[in-house]
N, C-alpha and C positions, 0 to 999 in steps of 0.2 A: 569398568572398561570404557573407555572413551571410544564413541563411535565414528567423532568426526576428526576430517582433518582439516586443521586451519592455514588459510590461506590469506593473503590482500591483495590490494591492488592499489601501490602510491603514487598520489601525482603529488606536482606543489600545490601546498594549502588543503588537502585532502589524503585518507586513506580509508578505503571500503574492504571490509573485512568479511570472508564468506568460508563457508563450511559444506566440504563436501562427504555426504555417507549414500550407502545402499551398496549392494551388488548389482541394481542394472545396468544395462548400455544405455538406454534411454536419457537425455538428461533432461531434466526437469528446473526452472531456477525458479524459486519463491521467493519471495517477498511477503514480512509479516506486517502488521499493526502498530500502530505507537504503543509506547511504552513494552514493548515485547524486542523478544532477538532472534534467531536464530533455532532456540530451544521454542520454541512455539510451534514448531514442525515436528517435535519429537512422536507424538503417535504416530505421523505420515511412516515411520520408518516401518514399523509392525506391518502394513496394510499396502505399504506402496513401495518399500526399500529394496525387494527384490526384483521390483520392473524397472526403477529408474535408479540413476544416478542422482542423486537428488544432491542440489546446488544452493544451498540458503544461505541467505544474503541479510547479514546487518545493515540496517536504514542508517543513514547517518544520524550522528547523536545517541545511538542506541548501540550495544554493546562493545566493542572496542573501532568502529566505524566512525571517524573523525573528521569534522569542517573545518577548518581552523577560524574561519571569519564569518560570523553569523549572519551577517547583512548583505552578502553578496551570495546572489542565488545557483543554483546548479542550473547550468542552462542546456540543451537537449542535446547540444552539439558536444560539450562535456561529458554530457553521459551517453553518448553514442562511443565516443573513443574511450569510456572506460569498461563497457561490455564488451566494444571491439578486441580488446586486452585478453579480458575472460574466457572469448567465443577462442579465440586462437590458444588461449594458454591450456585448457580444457578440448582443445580436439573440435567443438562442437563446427557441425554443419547444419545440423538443423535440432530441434529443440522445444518445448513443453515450456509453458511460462505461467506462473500462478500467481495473486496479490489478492492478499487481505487488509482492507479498509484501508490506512495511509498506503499502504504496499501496491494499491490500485493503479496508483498514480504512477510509478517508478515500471510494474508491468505492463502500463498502456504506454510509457516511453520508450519501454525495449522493442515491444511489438512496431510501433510506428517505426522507429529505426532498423527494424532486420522484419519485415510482414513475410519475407521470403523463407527467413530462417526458422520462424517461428509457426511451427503445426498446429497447434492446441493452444489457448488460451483461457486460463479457471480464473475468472475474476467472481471473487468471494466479497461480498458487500464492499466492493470496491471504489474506491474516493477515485474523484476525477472524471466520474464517466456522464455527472451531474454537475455544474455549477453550483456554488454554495453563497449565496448572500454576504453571511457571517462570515466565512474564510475570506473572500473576498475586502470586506470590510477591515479584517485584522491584517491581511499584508500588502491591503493598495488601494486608497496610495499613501503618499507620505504620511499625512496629518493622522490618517485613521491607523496609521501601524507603530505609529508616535503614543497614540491613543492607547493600543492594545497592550506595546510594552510598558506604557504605566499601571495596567491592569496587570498585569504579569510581577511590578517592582513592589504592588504595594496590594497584599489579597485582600484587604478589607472590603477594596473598589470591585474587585472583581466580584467577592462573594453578594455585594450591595446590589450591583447586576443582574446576578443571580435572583437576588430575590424579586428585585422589582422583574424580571420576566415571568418568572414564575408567576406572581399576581397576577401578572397582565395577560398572562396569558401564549407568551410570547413563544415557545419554544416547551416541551413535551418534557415533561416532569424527567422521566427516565433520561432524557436527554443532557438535560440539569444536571441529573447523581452524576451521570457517567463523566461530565466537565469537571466540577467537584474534586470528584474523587482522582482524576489525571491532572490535577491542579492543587494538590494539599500540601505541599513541600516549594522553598524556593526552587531547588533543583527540579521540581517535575516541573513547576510553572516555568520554568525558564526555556527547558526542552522542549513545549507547547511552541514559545514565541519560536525560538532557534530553526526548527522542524517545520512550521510553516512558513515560516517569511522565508527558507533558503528552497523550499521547492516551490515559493511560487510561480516561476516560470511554468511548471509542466502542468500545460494548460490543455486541453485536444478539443481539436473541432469531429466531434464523434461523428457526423453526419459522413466526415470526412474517409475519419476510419473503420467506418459502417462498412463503405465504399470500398478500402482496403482489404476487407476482410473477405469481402462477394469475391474480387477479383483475383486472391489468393487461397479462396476454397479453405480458408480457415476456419478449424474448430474450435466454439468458442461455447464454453459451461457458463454460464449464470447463474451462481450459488444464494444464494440470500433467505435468512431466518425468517419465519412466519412470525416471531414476536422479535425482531429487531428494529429496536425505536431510530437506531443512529444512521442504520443504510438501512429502510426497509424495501422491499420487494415491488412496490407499485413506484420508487424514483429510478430504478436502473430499468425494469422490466424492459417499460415500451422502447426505450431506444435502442433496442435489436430484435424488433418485433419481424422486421424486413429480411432479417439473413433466414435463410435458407438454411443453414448447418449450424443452427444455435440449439443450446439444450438447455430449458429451466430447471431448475433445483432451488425449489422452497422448503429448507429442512425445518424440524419440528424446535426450533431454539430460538434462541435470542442472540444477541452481535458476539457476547465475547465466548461462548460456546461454539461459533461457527467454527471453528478451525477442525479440532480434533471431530466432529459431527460430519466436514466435507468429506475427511480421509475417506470412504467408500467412492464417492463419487471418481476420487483420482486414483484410486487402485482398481477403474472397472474397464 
């Protein structure tokens, strides 16, 4: 039996595809990881599908969630008015928002855009809440993202990379595999470039919406694995060391276990 029902949301050049299950009133909107969809919230149903309304949201480029033009990015004012869509089409006035790892980034843009609407905030080793060197380097500026998609066209360069960091030392072994292996097909290497170069606008001045968060008494979960190499626990921790209504959650895993491991956290 099919437990979701699908939904979109089409503008021009884009359609964002989201699924909504559970019996509660509560809604809740997720956002997952790359290379993941939708179905990566499937345990949340067991453990949380009776509190919330649960809202999950294909990433673009992932599941039937479509860019049409790679190189021109989503920019915050775009995705205000496409949650705007959602919040009204869905009833919602106020609302639970969740991201895991790329997902991070796309829930620290809803949040920024509706602080008011938004109660709760679960960022699961969530991208965006850190700057990244490397990300930065691969979608800007021009030359260096010129750079990235010829690593993307031709994997021998890429994997050559690979190994010379490895040597050198440059980046954590695990961190390596996990590139690798979200990089072993033209079609996955492609979705890398695609998926970073079109969010790289959603950028946040956290200091900013630190600040946001005091001033709207928002609850904010801080999930992250005791062995995750990709978002580990000591690069998000300190930046919400200052809220007042912040909760740590260091579970006993690693990055791609975090999801079904949080489900207790958002079923309490």
């Amino acid at each position: 039996m099919n437990v979701y029902t699908e939904r979109s949301i089409a503008l021009p050049g884009s359609t964002l595809s989201y699924y909504v299950a559970g019996s509660g009133t509560h809604p809740l909107i997720a956002f997952h990881g790359f290379g993941q969809t939708h179905k990566a919230f499937h345990s949340w149903l067991e453990t949380a599908g009776s509190r919330y309304m649960l809202i999950l949201v294909d990433l673009y480029f992932h599941g039937k969630s479509t860019w049409d033009d790679p190189e021109t990015p989503l920019e915050k004012t775009t995705w205000k008015e496409i949650m705007s869509i959602l919040f009204s089409r869905e009833g919602i006035s106020t609302c639970s928002v969740a991201g895991f790892s790329l997902g991070g980034k796309l829930a620290l843009a809803t949040y920024e855009a509706f602080p008011k609407q938004v109660r709760t905030l679960y960022l699961i080793a969530a991208d965006g809440i850190r700057p990244s060197f490397w990300y930065n380097l691969a979608t800007w500026p021009l030359p260096m993202r010129l750079l990235f998609k010829s690593l993307i066209e031709h994997e021998k360069r890429f994997l050559k990379l690979t190994r010379i960091a490895r040597i050198l030392g440059l980046a954590d072994k695990k961190v390596l595999r996990f590139a690798e292996n979200q990089m072993d097909t033209p079609a996955r290497r492609a979705r890398v470039y695609n998926t970073w170069v079109v969010f790289r606008r959603l950028k946040f001045d956290m200091s900013h919406l630190v600040r946001m968060m005091e001033a709207h008494d928002t609850r904010v979960f801080v999930i992250t694995g005791r062995y995750d190499r990709i978002i580990p626990p000591q690069r998000v921790e300190p930046v919400f060391k200052r809220l007042k209504n912040v909760t740590f959650h260091v579970l006993e895993t690693g990055h791609n276990s975090l999801l079904p491991a949080a489900a207790f956290v958002i079923s309490e």
